[in-house]
Residue frames relative to the residue before (quaternion, step in Angstrom):
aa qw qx qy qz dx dy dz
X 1.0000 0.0000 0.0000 0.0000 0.00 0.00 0.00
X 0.2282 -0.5564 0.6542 0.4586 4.14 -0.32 0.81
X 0.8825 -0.3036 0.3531 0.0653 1.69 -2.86 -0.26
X 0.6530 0.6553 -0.1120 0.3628 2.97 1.76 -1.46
X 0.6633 0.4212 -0.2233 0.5768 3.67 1.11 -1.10
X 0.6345 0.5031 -0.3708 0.4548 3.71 0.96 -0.35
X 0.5492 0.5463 -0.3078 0.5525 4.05 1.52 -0.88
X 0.5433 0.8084 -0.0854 0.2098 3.01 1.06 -0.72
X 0.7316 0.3367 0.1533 0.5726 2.37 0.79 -2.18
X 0.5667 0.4800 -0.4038 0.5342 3.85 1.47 -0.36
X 0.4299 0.8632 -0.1964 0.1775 3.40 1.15 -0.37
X 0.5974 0.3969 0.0878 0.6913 2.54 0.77 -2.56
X 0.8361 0.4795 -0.1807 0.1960 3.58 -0.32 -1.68
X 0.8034 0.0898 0.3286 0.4883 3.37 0.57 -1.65
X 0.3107 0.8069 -0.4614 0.1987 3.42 1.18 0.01
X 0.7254 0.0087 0.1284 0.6762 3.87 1.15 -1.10
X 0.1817 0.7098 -0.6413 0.2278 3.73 0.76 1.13
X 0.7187 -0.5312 0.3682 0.2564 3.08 -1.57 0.16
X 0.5949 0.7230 -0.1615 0.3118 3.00 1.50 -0.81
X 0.7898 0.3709 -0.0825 0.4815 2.82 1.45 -1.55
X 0.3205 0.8387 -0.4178 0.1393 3.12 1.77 -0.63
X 0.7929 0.4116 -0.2020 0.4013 3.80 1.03 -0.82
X 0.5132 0.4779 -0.4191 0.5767 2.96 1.11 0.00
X 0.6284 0.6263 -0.3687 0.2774 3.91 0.44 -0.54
X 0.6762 0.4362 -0.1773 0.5666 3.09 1.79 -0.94
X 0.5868 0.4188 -0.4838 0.4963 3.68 0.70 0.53
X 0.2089 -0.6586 0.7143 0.1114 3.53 -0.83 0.97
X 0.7073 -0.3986 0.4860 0.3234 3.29 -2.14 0.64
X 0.2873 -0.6851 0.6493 0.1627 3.75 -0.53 0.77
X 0.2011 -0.7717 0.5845 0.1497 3.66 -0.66 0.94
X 0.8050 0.2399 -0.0376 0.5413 3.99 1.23 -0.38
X 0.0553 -0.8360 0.5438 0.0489 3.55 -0.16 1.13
X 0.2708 -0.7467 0.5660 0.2209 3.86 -0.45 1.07
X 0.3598 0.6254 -0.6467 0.2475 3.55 0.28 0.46
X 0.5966 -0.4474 0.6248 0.2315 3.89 -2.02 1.23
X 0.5483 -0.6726 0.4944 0.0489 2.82 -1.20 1.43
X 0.3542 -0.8528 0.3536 0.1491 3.88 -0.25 1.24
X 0.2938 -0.7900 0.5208 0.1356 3.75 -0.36 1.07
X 0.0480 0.7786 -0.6201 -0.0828 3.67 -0.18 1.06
X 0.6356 -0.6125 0.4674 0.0482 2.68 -1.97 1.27
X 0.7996 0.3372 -0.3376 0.3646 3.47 1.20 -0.22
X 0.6516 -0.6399 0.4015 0.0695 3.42 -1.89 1.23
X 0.6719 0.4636 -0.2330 0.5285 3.54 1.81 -0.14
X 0.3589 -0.8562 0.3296 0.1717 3.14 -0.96 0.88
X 0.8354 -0.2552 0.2223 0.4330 3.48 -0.17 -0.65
X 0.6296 0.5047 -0.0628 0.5873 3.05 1.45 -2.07
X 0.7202 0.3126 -0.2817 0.5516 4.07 1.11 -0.39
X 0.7325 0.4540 -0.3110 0.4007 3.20 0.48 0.35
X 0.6987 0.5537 -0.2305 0.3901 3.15 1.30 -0.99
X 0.5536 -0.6087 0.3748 0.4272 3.65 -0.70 0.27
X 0.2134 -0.7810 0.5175 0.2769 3.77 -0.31 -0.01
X 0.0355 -0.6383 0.7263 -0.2525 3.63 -0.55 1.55
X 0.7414 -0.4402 0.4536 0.2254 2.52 -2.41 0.80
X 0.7841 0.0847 0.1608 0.5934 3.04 -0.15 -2.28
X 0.6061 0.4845 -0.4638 0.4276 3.80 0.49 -0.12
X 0.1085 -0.7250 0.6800 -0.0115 3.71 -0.73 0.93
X 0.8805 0.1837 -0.2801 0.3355 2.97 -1.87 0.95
X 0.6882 0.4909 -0.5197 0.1238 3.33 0.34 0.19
X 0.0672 -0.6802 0.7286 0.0439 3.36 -1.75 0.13
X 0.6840 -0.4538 0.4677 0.3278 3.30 -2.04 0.57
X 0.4323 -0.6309 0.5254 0.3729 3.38 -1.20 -0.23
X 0.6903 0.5051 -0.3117 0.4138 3.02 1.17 -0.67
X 0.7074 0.3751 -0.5552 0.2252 3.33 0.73 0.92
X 0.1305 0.7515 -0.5395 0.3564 3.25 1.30 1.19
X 0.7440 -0.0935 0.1181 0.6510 3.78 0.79 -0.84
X 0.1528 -0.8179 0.5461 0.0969 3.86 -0.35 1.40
X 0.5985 0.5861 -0.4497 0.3099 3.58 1.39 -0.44
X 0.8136 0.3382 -0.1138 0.4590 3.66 1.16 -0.68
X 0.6845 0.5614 -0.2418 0.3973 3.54 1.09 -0.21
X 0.3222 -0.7436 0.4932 0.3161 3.94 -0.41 0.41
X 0.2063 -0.7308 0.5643 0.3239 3.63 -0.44 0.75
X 0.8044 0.4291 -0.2910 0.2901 3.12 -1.76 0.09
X 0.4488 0.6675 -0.4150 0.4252 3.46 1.66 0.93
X 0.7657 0.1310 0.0331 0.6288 3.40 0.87 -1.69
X 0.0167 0.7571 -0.6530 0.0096 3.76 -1.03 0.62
X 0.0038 -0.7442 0.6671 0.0330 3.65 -1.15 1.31
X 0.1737 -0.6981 0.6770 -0.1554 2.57 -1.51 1.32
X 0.5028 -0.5042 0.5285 0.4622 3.41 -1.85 0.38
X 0.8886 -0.0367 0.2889 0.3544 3.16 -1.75 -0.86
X 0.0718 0.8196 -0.5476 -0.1526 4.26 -0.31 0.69
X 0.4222 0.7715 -0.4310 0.2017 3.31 0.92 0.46
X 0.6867 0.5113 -0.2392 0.4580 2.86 1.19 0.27
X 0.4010 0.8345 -0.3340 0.1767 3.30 1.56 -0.07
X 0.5313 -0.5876 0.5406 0.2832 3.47 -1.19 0.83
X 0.6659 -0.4170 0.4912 0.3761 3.53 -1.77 0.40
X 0.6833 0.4834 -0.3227 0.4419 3.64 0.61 -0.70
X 0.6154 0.5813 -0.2181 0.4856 3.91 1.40 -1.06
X 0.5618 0.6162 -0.2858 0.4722 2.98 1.36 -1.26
X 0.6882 0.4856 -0.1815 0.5075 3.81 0.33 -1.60
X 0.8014 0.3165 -0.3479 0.3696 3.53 0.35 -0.68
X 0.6206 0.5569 -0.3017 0.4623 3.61 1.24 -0.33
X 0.4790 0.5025 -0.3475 0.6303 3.74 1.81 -0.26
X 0.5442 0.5790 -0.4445 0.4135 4.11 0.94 -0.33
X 0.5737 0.7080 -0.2042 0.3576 2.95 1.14 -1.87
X 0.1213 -0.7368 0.5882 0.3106 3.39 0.89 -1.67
X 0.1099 0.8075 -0.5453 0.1963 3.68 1.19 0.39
X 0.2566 -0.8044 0.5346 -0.0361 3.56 -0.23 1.65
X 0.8791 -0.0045 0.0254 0.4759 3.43 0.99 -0.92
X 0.3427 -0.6325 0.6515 0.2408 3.76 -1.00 0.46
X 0.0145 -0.6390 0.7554 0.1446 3.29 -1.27 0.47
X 0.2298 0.8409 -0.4869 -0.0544 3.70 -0.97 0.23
X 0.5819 -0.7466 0.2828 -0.1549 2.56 -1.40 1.87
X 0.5461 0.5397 -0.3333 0.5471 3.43 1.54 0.06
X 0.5457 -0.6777 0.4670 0.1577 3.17 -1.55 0.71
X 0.8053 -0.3372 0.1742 0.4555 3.51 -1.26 0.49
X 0.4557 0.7145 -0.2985 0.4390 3.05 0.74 -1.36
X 0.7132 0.5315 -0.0578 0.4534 3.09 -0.73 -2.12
X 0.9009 0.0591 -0.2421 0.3554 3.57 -0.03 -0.84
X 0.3943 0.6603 -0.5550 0.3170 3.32 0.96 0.26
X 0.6720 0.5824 -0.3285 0.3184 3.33 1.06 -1.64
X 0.5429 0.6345 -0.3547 0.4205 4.05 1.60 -1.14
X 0.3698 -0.8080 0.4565 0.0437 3.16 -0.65 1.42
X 0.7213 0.2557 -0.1564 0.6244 3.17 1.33 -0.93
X 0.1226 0.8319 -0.5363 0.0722 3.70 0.90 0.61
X 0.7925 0.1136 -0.0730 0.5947 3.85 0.76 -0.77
X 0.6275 0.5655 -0.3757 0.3811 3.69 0.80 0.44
X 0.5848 0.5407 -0.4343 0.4209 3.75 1.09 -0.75
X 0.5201 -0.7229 0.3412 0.3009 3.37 -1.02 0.23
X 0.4414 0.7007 -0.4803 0.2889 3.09 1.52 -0.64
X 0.8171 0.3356 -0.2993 0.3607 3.99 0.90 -0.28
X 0.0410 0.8518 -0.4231 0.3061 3.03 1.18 1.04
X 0.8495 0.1011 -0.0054 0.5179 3.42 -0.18 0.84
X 0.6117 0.5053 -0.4456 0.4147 3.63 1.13 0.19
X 0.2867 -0.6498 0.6231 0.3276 4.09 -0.61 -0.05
X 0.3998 -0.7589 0.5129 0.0342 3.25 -1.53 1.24
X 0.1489 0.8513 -0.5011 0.0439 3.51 -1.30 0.86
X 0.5046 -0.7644 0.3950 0.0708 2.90 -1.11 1.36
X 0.1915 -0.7949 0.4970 0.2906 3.85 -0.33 0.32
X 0.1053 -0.7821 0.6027 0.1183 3.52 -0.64 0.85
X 0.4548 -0.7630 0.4324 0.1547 3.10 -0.73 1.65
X 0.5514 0.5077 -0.4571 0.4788 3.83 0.74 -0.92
X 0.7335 0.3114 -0.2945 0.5275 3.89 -0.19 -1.62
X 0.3538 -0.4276 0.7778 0.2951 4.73 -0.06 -0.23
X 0.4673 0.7961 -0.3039 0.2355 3.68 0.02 0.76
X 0.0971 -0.8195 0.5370 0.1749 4.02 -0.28 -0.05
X 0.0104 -0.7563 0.6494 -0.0787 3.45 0.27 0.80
X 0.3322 -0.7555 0.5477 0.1373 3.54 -1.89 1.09
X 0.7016 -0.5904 0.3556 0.1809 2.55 -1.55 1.42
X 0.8390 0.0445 -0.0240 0.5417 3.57 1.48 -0.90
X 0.6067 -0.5395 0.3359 0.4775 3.40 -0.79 1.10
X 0.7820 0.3211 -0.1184 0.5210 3.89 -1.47 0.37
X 0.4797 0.6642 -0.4425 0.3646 3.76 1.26 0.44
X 0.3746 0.8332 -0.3616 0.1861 3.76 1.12 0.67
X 0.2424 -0.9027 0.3176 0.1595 3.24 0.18 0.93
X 0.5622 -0.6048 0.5620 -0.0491 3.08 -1.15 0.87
X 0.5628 -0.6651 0.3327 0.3610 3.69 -0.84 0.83
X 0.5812 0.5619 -0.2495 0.5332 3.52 1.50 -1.67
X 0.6762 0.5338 -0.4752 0.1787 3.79 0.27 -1.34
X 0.3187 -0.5711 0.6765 0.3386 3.70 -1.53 0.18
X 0.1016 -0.7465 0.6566 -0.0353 3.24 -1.45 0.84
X 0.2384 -0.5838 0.7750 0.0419 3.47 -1.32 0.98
X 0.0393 -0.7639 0.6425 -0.0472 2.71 -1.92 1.65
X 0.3085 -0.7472 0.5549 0.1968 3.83 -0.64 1.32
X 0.1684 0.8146 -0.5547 0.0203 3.80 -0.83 0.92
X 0.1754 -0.7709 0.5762 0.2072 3.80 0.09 0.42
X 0.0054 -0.7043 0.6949 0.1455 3.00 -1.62 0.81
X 0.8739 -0.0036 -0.1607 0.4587 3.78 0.88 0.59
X 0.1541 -0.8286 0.5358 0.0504 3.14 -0.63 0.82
X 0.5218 -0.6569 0.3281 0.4343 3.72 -0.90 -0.23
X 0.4668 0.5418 -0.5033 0.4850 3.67 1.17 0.40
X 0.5757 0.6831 -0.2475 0.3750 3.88 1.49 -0.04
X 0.7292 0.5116 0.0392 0.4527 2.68 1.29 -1.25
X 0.6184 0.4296 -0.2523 0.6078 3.22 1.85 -0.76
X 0.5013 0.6765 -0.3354 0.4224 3.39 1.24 -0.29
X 0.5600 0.7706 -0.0456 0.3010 2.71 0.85 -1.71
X 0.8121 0.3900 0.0633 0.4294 2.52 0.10 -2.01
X 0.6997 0.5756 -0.2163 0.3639 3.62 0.91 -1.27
X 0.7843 0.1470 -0.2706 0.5385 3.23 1.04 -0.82
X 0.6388 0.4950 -0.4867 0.3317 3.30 0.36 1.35
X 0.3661 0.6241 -0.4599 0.5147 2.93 1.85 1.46
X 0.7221 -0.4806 0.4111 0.2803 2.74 -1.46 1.12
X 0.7036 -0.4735 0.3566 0.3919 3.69 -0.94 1.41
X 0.8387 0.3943 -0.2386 0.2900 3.44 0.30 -1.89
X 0.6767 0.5112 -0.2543 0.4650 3.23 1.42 -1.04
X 0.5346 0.5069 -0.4927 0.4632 3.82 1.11 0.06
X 0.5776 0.6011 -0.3008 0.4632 3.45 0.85 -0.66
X 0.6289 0.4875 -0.3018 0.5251 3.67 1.05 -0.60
X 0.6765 0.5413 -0.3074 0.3936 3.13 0.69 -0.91
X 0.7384 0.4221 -0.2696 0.4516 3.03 0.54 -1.15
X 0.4606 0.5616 -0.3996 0.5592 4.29 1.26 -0.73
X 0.7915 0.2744 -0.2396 0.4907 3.93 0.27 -0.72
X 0.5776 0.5131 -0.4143 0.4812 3.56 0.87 -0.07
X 0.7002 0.2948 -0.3256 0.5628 3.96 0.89 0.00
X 0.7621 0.2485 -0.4033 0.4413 3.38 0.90 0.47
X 0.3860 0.7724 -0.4342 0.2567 3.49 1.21 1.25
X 0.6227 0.5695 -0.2210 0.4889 3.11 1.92 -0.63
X 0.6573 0.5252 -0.2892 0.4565 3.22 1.70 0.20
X 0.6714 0.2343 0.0167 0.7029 3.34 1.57 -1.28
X 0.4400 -0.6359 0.6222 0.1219 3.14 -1.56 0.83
X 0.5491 0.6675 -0.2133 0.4555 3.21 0.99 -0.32
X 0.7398 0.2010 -0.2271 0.6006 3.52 1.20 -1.28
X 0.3434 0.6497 -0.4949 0.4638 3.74 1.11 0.12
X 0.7481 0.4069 -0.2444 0.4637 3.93 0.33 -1.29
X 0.7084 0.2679 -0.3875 0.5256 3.71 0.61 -0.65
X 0.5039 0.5155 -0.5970 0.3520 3.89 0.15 -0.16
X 0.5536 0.6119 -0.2935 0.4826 3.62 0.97 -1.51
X 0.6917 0.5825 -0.2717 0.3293 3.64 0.32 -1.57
X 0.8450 0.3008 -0.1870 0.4006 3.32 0.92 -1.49
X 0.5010 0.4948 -0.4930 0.5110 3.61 1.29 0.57
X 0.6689 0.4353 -0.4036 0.4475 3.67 0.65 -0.49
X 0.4355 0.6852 -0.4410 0.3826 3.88 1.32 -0.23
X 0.7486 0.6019 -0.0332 0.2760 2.80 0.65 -2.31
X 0.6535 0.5977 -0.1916 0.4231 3.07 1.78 -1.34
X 0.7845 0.3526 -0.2203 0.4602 3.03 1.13 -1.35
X 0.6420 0.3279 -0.4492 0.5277 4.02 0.69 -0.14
X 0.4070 0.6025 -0.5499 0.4111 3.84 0.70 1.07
X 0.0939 -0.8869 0.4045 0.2027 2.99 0.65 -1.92
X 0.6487 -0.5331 0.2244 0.4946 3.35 -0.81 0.08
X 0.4687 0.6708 -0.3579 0.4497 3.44 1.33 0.69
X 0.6848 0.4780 -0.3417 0.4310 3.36 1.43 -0.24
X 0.4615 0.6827 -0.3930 0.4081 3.12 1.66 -0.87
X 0.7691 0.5230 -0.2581 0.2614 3.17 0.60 -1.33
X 0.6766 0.4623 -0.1499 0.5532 3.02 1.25 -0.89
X 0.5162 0.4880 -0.4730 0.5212 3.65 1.34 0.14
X 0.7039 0.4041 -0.2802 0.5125 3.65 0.78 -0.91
X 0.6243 0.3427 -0.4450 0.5430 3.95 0.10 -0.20
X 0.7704 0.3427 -0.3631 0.3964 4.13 0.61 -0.04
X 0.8156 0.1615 -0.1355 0.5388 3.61 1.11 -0.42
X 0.5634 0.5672 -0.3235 0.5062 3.43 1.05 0.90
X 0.7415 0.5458 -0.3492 0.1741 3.53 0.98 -0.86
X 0.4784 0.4296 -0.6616 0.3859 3.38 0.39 1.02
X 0.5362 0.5259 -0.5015 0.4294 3.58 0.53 0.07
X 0.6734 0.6461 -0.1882 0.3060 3.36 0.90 -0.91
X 0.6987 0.4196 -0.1681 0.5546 3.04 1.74 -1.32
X 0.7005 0.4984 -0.3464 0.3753 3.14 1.37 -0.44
X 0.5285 0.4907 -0.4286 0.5441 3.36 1.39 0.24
X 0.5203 0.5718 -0.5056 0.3830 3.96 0.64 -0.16
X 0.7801 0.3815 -0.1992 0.4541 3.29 0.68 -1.70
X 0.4129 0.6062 -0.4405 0.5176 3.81 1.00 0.38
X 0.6908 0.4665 -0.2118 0.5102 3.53 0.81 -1.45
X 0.6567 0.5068 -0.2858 0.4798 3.85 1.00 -1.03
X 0.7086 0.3477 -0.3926 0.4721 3.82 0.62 -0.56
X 0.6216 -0.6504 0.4208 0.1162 2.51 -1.96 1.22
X 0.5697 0.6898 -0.2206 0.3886 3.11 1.62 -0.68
X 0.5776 0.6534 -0.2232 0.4355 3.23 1.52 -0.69
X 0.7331 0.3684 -0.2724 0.5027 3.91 0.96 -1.12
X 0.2602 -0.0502 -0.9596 0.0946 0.25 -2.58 0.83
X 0.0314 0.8077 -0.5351 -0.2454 3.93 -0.38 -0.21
X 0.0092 -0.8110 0.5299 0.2479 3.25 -1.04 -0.53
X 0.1306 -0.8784 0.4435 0.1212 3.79 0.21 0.57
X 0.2752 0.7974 -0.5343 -0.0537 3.75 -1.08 0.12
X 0.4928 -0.5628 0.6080 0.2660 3.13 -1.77 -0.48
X 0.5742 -0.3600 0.3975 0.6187 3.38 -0.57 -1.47
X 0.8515 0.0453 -0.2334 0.4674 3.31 0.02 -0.84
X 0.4550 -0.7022 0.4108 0.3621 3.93 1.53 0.10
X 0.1367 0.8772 -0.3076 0.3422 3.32 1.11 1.38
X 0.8389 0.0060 0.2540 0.4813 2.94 -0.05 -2.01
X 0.6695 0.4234 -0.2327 0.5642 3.61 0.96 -0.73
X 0.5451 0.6622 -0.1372 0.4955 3.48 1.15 -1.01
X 0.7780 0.1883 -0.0867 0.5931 3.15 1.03 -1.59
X 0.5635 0.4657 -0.5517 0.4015 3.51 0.54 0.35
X 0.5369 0.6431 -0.2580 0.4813 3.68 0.80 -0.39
X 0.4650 0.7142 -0.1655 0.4962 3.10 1.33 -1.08
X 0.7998 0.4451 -0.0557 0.3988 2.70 -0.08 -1.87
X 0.8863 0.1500 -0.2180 0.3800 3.46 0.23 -0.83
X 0.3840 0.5386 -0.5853 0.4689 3.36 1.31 1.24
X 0.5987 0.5854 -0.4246 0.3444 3.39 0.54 -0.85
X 0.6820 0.5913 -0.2584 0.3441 3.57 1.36 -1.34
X 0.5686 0.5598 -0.2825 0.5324 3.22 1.36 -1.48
X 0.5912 0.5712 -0.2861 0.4923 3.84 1.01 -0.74
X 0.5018 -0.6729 0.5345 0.0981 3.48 0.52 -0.42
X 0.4559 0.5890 -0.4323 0.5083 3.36 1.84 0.39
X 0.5246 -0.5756 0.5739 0.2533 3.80 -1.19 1.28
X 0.6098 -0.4936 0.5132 0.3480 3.34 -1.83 1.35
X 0.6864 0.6018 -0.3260 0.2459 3.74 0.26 -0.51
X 0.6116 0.3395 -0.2391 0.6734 3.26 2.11 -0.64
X 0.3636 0.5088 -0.5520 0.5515 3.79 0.80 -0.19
X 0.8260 0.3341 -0.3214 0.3206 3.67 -0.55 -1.30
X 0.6725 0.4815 -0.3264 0.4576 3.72 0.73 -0.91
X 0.6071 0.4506 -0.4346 0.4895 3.71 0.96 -0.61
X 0.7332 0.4782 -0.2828 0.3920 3.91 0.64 -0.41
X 0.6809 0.3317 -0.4005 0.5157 3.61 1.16 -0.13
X 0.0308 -0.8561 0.3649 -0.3648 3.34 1.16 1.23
X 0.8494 0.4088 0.0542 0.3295 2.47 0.64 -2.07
X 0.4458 0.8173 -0.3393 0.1349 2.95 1.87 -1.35
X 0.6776 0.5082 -0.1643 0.5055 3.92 1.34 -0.98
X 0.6243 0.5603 -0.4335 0.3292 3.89 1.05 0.22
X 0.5195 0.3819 -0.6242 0.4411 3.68 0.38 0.45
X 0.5493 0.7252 -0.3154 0.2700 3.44 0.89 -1.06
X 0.5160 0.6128 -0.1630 0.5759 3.24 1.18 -2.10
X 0.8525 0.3802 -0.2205 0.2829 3.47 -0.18 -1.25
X 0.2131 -0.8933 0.3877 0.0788 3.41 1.36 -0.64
X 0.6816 0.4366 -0.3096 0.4990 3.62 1.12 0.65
X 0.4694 -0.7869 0.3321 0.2237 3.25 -0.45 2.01
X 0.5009 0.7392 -0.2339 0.3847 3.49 1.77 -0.93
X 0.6979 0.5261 -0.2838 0.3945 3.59 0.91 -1.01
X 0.5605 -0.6409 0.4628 0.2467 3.66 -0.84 1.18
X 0.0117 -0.6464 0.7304 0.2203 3.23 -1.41 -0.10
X 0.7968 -0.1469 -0.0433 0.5845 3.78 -0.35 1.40
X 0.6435 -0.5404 0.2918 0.4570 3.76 0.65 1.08
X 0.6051 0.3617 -0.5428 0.4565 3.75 0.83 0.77
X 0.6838 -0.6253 0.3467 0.1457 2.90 -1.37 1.16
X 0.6438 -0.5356 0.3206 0.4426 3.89 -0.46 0.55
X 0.7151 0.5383 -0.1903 0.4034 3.52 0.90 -1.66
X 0.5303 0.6576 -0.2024 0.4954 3.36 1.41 -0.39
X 0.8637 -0.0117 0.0470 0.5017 3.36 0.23 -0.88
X 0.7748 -0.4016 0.3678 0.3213 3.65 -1.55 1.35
X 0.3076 -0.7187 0.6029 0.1596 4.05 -0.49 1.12
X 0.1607 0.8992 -0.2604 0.3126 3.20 1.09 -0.75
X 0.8487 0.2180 0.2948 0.3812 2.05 -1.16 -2.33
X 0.8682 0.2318 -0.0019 0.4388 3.73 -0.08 -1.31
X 0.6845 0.2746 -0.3672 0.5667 3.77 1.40 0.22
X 0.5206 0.4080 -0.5356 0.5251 3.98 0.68 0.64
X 0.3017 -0.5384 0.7807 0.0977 3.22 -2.21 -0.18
X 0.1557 0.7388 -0.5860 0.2942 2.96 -0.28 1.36
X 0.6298 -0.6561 0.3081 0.2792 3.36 -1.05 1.48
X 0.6847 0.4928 -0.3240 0.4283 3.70 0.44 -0.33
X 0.6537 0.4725 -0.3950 0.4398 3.27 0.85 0.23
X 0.5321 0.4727 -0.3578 0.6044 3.66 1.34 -0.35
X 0.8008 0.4179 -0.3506 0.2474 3.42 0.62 -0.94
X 0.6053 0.5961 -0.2306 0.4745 3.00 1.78 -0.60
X 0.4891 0.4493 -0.4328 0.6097 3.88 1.78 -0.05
X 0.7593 0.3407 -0.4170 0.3655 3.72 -0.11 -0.48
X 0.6878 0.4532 -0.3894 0.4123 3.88 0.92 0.28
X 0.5522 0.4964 -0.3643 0.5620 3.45 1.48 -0.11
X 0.6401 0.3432 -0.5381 0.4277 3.60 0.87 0.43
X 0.7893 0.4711 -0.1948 0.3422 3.02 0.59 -0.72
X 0.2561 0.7326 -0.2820 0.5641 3.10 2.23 0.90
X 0.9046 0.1571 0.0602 0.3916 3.07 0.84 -1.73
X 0.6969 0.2376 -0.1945 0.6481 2.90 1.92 -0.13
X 0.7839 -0.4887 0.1853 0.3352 3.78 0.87 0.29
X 0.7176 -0.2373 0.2292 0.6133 2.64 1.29 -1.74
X 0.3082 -0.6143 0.3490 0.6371 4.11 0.06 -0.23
X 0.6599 0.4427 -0.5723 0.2025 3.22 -0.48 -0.11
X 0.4261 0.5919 -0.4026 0.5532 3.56 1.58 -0.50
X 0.6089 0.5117 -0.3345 0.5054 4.08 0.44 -0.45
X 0.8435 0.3310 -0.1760 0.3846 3.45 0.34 -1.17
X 0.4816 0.5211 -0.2944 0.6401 3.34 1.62 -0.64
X 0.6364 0.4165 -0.3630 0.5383 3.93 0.28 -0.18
X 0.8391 0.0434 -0.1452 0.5224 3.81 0.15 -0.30
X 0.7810 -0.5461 0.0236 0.3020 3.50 0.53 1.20
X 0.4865 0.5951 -0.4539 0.4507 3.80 1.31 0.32
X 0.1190 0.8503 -0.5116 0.0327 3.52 0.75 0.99
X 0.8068 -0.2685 0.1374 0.5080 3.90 -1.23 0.08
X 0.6314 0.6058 -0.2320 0.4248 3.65 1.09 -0.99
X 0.7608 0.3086 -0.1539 0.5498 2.98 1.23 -0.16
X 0.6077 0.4769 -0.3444 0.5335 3.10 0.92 0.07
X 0.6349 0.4072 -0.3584 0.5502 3.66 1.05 -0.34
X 0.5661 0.4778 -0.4736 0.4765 3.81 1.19 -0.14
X 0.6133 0.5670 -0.3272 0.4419 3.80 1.11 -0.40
X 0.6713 0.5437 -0.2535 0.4353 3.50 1.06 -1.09
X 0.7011 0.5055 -0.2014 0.4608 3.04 1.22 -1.30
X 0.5477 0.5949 -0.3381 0.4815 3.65 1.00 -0.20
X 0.6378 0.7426 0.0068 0.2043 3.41 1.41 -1.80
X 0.8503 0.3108 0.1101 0.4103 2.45 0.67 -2.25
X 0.6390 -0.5368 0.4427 0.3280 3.36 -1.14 0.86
């Protein structure tokens, strides 16, 4: 979606609603004084991770914390659409019952082999419609059955999010710019590029910290509805992802491990994990939350680095107390979380 119908639309709609009014007053923090975190664990990536062809990054959760976790329930992973005959066989070992996936429109348009690799052979498909809080099938006769394997489609961000997102958490004057160069983009190419310029600024001295905090603030029924996916028994095997199974992936992550009783210290070591999966993956083309590579600081938004998890679990617990105070606020309340534990735990 450009830049323009999205300036647009804050316009007419929502420009100074009530709703957003609080978000408007939090600008994009460009420095986070938080004490560097000392993790505690001794295994890298390469020993932990599954070894696959074309499928990168995956691994069990349960080796985030082996004293308390059942292995061989939840697996994250990058992207499996690409998987090799060999990737294919080992994920049928697995017994991987379900796909959950996490990338946005965007994202999958670009997935060439989105409905052609086999690895989804035989699974029935579903879509989450956000207006109805809903799964609705993809194909007539897509009812499901206890035995059936099932693949689920669930964005948690897109780029009509992010510009959202992102706008009203500019600075009063600089929304005001935007919006002065956003009526003189349809004239000038010129005010089209800086309007563009100052979200891609905004993005990158955010970081993969804003994402996060864009998705735990305008996503979290998507969010819960991927928990309670993760909590039913009916569902495993699982497999979850993204593109490169990173950040979405690992935010998800993250607050199972919590509901799990796993310490911020294994949450954080199970996430710089990742630090090697755009890398691993090796294609300049793949998104990182439906913004494009050329767009935004590699840096910054293709590593995994501990301060950014650590700095998402204190901005909940900033604004909502604690996570479970989050999850109990938009509908993953204790009852569910003991249906998660209980599924979980050793």
């Amino acid at each position: 979606m450009k830049i323009q119908l999205f300036l647009a639309f804050v316009l007419v709609c929502c420009c100074y609603s009530n709703a957003f009014q609080q978000l408007s007053r939090r600008s994009i923090s460009i420095t986070r004084m938080v004490a560097p975190t000392t993790l505690h664990a001794s295994q890298d990536a390469s020993s932990v991770n599954i070894q696959l062809d074309n499928i990168k990054n995956m691994r069990d959760i349960a080796t985030s914390s082996v004293a308390s976790i059942k292995p061989g329930i939840i697996y994250r992973t990058g992207c499996v659409s690409k998987a090799s005959d060999k990737d294919i066989q080992l994920c049928n070992d697995l017994k991987v019952k379900s796909w959950i996936d996490l990338r946005s429109e965007a994202e999958l348009h670009e997935d060439e082999h989105l409905n052609s690799n086999k690895i989804y052979d035989g699974f029935k498909s579903f879509s989450y419609d956000k207006k109805k809080g809903v799964f609705k099938a993809l194909d007539e006769g897509n009812a499901l059955s206890s035995n059936d394997k099932r693949r689920y489609f669930i964005s948690l961000m897109s780029e009509s999010l992010i510009k959202k997102g992102v706008f009203f958490r500019l600075r009063k004057r600089l929304r005001f710019k935007s919006i002065f160069l956003f009526l003189l983009a349809n004239i000038s190419r010129r005010a089209d590029k800086r309007v563009r310029s100052i979200f891609i600024e905004s993005i990158n001295k955010g970081g993969l910290g804003l994402l996060n905090e864009l998705v735990l603030d305008y996503s979290s029924k998507e969010i819960i509805e991927v928990l309670k996916l993760l909590a039913n028994a009916e569902n495993h095997p699982v497999g979850m992802y993204c593109t490169a199974g990173k950040d979405r992936t690992g935010l998800i992550t993250m607050l199972t491990l919590s509901v799990l009783g796993v310490s911020d210290d294994e949450i954080l070591a199970d996430y710089v994990l990742s630090d090697k999966a755009y890398s691993e993956i090796n294609d300049k083309k793949a998104m990182v939350a439906s913004l494009k590579q050329v767009d935004v600081d590699p840096e910054i938004f293709l590593r995994a680095k501990p301060q950014v998890m650590k700095d998402t679990m204190a901005y909940i617990r900033s604004n909502f107390g604690s996570i479970n105070n989050y999850l109990d606020k938009y509908g993953f309340d204790e009852n569910w979380r003991n249906k998660l534990r209980t599924t979980l735990h050793l």
